[in-house]
N, C-alpha and C positions, 0 to 999 in steps of 0.2 A: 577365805570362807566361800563357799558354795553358795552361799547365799548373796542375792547385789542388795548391799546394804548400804543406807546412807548415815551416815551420823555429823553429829552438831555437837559442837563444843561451847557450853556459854557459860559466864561466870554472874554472879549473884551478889547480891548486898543479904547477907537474911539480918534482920533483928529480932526477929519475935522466935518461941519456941517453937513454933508451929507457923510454916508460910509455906505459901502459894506461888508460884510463877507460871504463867503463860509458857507456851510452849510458841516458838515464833510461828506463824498461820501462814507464811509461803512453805515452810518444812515438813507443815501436817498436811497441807496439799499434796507433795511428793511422796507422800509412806501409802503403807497400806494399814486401812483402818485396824486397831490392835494389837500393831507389832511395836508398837514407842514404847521402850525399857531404857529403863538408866544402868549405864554401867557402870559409873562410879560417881560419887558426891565427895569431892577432895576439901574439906574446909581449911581453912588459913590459920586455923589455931588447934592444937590438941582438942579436940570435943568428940564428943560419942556424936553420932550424926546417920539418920537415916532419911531413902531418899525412895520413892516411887512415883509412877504416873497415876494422874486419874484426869481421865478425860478432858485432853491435851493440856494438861498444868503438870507440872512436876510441882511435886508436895515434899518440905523438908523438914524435918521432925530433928531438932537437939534435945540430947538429955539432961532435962533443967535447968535449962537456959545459961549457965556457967559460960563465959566469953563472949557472947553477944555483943555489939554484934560482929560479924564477921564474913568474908567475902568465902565464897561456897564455887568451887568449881567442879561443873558436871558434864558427862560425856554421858550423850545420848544418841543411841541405834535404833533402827525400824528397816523393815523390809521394803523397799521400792517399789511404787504405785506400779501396781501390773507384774509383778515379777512373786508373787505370793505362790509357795508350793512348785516353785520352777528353781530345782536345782543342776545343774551341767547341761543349761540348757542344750541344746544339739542346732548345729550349723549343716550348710550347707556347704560347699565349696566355693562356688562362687562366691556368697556372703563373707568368706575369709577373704578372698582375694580383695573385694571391696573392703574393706575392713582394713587390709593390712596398706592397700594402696592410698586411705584416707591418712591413715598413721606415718607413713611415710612421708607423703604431701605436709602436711602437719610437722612434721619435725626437719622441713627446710632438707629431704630426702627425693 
């Protein structure tokens, strides 16, 4: 992706038809404000299952409650603090060299 995006993987207890979770607050520190989307809500048992943000909670909605409860896994993306509307961003040359000489150094190179 074009985009520097960070995502988080967390998994859930839900019981009720309708819950709530926090969104971890060092993660929402990192994003930029209104890019936090869910890309997927995997629940642990056949269930209809919907999943969005609302200001930093993920909200999980089953349909009628049927299996409850049940552990709920979700993948969640946001665009990187500072990095909003910046796609392929553009380098310098030297900034490659530094870059690529950090990466080297790093992998015992």
């Amino acid at each position: 992706s074009p985009d520097v995006r960070f995502e988080d993987v967390v998994r859930v207890k839900m019981t009720k038809v309708e819950q709530r979770f926090e969104v971890d607050p060092l993660f929402m520190k990192t994003i930029e404000p209104d890019t936090l989307v869910v890309l997927s809500a995997m629940p642990s048992k056949p269930v209809t299952l919907g999943a969005y943000v609302d200001k930093g909670y993920v909200v999980l909605l089953a349909d009628g409650g049927q299996g409850l409860p049940l552990d709920v896994t979700i993948k969640l993306s946001a665009i990187r603090a500072g990095r909003r509307n910046v796609r392929f961003p553009r380098f310098t040359r030297d900034e490659m060299e530094r870059n690529t000489l950090f990466w080297a150094h790093w992998n015992g190179g």
